[in-house]
GUFI-946490 format. One line per field, with one value per atom (N, C-alpha, C): residue number from 1; residue in one letter; atom name; x, y, z. Coordinates in nm, 2 decimals. Example, Ala and Ser with C-alpha at 12.3 -4.5 7.8 and 13.67 -1.06 7.14 Angstrom:
% GUFI-946490
k	[1;1;1;2;2;2]
r	[a;a;a;s;s;s]
a	[N;CA;C;N;CA;C]
px	[1.32;1.23;1.32;1.28;1.37;1.29]
py	[-0.57;-0.45;-0.33;-0.22;-0.11;0.00]
pz	[0.78;0.78;0.78;0.71;0.71;0.79]
//
This chain:
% GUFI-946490
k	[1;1;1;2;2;2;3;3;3;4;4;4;5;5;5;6;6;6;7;7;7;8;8;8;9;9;9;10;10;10;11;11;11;12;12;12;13;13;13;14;14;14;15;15;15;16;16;16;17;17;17;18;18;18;19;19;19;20;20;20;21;21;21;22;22;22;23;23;23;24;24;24;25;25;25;26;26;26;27;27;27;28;28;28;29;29;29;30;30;30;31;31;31;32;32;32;33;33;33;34;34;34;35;35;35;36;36;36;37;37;37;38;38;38;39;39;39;40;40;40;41;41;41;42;42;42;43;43;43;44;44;44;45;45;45;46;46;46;47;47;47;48;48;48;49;49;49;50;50;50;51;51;51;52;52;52;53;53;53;54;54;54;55;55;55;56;56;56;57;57;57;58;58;58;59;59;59;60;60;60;61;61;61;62;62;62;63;63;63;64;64;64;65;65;65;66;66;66;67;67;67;68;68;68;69;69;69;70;70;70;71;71;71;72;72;72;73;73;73;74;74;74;75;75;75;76;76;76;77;77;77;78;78;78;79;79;79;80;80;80;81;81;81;82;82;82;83;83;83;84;84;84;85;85;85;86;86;86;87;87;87;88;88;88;89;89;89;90;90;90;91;91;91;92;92;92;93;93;93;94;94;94;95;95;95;96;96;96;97;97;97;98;98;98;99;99;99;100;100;100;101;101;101;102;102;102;103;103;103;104;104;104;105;105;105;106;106;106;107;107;107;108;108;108;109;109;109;110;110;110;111;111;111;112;112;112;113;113;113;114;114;114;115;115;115;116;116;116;117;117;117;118;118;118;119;119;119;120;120;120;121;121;121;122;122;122]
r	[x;x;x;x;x;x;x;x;x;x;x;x;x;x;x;x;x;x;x;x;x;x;x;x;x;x;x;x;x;x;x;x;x;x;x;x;x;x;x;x;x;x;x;x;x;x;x;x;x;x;x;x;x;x;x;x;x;x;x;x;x;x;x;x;x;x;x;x;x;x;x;x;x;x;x;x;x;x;x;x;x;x;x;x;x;x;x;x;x;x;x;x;x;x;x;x;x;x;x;x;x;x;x;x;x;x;x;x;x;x;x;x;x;x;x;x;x;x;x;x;x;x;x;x;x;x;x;x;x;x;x;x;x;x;x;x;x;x;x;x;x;x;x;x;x;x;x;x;x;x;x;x;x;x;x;x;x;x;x;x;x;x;x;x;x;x;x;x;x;x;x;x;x;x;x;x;x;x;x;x;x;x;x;x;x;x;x;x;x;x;x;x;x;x;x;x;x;x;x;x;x;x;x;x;x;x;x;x;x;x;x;x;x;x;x;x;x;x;x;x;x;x;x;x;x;x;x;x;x;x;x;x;x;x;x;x;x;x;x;x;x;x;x;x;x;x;x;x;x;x;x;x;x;x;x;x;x;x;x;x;x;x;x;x;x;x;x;x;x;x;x;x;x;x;x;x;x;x;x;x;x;x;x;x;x;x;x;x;x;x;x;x;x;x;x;x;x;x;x;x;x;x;x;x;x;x;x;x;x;x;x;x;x;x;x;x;x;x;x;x;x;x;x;x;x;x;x;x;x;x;x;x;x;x;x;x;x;x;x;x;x;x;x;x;x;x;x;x;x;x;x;x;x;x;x;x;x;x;x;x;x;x;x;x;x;x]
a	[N;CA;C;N;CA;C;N;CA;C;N;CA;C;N;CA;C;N;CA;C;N;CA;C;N;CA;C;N;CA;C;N;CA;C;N;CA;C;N;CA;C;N;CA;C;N;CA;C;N;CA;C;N;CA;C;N;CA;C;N;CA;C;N;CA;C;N;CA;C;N;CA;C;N;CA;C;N;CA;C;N;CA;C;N;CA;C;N;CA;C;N;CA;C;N;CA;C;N;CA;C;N;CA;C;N;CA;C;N;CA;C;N;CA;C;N;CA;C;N;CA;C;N;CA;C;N;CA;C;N;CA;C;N;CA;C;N;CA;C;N;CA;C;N;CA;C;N;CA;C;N;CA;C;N;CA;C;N;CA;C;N;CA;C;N;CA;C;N;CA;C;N;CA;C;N;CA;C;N;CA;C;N;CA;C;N;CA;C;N;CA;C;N;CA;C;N;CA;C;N;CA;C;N;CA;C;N;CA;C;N;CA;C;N;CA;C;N;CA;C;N;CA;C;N;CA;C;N;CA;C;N;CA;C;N;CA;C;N;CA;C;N;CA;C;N;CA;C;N;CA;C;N;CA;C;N;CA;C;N;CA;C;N;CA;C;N;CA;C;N;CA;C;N;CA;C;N;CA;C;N;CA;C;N;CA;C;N;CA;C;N;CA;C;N;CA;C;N;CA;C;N;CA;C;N;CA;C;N;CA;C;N;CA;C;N;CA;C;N;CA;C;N;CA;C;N;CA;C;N;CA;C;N;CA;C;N;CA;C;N;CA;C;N;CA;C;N;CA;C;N;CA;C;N;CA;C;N;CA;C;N;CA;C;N;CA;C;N;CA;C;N;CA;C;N;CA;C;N;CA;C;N;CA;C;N;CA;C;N;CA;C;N;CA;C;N;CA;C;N;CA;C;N;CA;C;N;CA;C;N;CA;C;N;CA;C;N;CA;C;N;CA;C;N;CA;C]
px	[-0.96;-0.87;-0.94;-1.07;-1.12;-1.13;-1.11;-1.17;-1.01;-0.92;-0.79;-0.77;-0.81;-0.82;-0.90;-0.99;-1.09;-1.04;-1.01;-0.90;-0.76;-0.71;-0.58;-0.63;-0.76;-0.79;-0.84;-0.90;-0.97;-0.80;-0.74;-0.62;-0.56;-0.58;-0.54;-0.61;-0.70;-0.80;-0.82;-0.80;-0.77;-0.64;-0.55;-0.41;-0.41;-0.48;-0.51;-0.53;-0.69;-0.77;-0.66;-0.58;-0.50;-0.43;-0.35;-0.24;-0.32;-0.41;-0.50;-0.53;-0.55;-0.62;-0.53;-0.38;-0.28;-0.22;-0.21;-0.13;-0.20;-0.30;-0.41;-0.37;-0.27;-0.16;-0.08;-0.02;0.13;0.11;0.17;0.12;0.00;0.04;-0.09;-0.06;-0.10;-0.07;-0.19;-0.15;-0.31;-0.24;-0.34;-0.33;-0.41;-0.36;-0.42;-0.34;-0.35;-0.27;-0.23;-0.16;-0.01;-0.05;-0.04;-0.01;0.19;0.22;0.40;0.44;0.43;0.33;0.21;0.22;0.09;0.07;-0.05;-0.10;-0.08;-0.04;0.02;-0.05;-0.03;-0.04;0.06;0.06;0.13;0.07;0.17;0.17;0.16;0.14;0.18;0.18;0.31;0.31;0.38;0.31;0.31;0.39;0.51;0.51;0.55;0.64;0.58;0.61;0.66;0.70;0.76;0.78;0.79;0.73;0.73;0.64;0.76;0.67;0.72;0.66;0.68;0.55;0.61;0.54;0.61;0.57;0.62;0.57;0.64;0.55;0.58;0.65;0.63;0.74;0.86;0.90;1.04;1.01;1.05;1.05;1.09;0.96;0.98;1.05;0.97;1.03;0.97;1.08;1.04;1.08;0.94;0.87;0.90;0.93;0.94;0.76;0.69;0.56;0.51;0.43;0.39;0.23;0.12;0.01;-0.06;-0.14;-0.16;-0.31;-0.40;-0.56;-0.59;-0.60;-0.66;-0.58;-0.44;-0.36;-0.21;-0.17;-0.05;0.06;0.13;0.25;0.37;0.44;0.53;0.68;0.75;0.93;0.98;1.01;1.09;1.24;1.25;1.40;1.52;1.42;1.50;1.40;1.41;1.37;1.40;1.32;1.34;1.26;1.18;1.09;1.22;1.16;1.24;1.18;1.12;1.10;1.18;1.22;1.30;1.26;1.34;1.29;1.22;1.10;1.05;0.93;0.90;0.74;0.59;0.57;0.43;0.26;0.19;0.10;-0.01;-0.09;-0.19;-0.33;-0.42;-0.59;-0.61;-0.65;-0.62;-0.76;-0.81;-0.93;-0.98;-1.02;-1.03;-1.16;-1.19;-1.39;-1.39;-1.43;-1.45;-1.37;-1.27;-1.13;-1.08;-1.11;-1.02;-0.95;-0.83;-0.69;-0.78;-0.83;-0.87;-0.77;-0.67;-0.61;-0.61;-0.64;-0.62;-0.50;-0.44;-0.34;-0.36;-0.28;-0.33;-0.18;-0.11;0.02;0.13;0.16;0.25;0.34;0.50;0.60;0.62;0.60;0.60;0.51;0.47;0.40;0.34;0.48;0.45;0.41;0.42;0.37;0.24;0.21;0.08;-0.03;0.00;-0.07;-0.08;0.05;0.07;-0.01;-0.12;-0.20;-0.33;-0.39;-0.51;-0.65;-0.76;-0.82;-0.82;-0.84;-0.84;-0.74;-0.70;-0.65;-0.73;-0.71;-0.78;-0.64;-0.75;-0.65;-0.62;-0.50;-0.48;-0.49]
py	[-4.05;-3.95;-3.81;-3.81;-3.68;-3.61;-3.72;-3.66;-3.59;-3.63;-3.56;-3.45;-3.47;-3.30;-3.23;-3.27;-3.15;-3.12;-3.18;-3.20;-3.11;-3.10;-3.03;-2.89;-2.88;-2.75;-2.66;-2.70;-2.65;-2.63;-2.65;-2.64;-2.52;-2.49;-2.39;-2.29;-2.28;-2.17;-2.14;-2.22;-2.17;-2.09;-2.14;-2.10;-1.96;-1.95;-1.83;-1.68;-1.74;-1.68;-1.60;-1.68;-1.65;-1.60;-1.58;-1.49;-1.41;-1.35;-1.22;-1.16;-1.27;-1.18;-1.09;-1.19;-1.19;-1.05;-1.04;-0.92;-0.86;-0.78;-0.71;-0.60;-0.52;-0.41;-0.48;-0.61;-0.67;-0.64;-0.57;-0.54;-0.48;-0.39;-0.30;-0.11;-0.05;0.13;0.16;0.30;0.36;0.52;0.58;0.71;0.84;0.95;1.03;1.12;1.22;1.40;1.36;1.37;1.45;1.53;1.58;1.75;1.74;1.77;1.83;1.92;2.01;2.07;2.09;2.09;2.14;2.05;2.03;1.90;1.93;1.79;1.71;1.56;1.50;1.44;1.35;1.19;1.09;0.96;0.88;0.73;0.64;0.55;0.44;0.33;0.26;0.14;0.03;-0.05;-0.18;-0.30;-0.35;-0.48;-0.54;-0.67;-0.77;-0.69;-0.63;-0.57;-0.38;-0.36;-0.23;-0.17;-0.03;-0.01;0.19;0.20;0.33;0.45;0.59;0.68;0.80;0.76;0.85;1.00;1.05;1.23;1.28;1.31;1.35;1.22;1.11;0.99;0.94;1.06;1.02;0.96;0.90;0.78;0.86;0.92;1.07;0.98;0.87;0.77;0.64;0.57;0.42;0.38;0.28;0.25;0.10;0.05;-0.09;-0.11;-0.17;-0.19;-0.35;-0.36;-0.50;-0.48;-0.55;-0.58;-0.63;-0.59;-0.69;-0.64;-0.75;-0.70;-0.57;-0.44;-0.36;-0.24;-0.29;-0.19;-0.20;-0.10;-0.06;-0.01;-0.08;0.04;0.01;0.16;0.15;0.25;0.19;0.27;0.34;0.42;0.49;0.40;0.44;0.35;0.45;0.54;0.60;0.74;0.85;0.97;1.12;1.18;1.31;1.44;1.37;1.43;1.36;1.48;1.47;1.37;1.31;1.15;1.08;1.06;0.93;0.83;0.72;0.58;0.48;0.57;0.52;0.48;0.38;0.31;0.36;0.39;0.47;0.35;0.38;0.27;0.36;0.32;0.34;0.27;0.33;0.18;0.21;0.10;0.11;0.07;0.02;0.01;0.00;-0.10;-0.10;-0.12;-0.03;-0.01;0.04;-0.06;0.01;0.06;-0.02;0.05;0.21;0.17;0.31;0.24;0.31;0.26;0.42;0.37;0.46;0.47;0.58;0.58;0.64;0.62;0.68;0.67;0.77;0.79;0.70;0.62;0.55;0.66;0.60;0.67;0.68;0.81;0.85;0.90;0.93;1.03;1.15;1.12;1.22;1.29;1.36;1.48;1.56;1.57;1.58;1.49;1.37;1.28;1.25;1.27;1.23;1.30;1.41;1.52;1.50;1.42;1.45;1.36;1.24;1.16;1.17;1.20;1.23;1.08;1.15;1.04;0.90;0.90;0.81;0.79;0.65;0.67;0.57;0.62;0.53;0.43;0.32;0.22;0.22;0.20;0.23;0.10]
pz	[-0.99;-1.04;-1.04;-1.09;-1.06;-0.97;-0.81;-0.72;-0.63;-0.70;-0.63;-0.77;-0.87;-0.94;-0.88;-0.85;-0.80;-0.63;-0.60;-0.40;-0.47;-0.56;-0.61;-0.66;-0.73;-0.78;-0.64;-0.54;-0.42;-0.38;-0.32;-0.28;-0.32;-0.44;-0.53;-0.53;-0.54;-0.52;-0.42;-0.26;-0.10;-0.08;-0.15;-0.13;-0.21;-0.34;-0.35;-0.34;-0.25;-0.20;-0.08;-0.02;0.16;0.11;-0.02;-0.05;-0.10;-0.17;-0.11;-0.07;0.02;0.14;0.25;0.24;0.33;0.25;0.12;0.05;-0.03;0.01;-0.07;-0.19;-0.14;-0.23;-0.30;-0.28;-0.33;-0.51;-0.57;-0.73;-0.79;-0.73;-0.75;-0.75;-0.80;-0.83;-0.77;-0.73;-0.68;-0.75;-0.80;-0.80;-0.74;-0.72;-0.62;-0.59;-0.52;-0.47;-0.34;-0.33;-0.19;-0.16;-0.06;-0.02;0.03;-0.06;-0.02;-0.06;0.01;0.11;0.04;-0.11;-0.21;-0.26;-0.30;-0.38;-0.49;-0.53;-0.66;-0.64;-0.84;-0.83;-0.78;-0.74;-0.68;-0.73;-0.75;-0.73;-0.68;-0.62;-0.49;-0.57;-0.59;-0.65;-0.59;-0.52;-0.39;-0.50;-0.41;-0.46;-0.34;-0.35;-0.24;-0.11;-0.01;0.07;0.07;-0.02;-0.03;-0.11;-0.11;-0.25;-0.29;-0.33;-0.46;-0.44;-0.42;-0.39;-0.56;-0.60;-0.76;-0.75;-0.82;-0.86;-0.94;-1.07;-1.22;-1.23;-1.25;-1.28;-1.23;-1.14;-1.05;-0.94;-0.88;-0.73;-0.64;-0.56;-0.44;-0.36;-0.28;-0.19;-0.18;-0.13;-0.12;0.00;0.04;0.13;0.18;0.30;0.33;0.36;0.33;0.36;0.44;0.54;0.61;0.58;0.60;0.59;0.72;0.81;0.89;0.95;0.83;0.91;0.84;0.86;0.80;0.84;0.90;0.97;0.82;0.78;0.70;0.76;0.78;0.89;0.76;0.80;0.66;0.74;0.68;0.74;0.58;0.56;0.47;0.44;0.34;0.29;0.30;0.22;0.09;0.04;-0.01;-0.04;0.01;-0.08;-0.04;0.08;0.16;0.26;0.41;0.52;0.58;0.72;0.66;0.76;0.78;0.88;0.94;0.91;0.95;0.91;1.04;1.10;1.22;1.13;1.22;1.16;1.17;1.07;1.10;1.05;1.13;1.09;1.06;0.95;0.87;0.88;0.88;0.85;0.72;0.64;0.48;0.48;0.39;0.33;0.17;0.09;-0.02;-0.08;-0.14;-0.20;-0.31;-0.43;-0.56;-0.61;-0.61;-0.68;-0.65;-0.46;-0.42;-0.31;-0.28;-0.14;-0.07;0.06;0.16;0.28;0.27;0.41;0.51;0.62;0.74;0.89;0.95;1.00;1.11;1.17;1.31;1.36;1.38;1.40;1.35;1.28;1.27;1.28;1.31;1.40;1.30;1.18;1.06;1.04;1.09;1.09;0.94;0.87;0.74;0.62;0.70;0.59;0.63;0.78;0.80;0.78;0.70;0.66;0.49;0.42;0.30;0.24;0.30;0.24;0.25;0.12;0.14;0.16;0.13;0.18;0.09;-0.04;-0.13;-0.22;-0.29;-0.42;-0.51;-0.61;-0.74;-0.80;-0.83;-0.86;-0.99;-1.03;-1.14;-1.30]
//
């Protein structure tokens, strides 16, 4: 009997671990400045597939978001910046409770300007 608790606890802790690793942001805030056009503060708050970009507490825009490897690509839903809803991909990065982003491609010009280098997690 112990040895299928301890076979059921590993199980669990693998399956864990992969949903992790697989959704690093899924529930999670970062905080940090925009430039739109001027820097402010901002929010980024990730849940299972889209996430939230706040400013002063209102919901600037929301985000369809995928994960894949160390690449972020995200489509706009919904908001007030004049992005279309083409897919832009991102290299993300996570150290010490900061979201490091960097632009791989983006068609938004303005947005790919409007993220700075880090956010702190909240």
């Amino acid at each position: 009997m112990k040895k299928i608790i301890f076979a059921f606890l590993v199980c669990i802790a693998f399956i864990s671990f992969k949903h992790f690793v697989n959704q690093p942001l899924e529930n999670t805030r970062w905080k940090g400045t925009i430039n739109a056009p001027s820097p402010i503060e901002a929010v980024f708050e990730f849940k299972k597939d889209s996430f939230f970009l706040y400013v002063d507490g209102q919901v600037f825009e929301t985000m369809y978001y995928r994960v894949n490897g160390d690449s972020l690509s995200i489509v706009k839903l919904d908001g007030t910046s004049p992005c279309n809803a083409e897919e832009a991909v991102y290299n993300f990065s996570i150290k010490e409770n900061k979201l490091y982003l960097k632009v791989t491609n983006d068609p938004c010009s303005i947005r790919a300007s409007a993220f700075n280098e880090y956010y702190t997690k909240e």
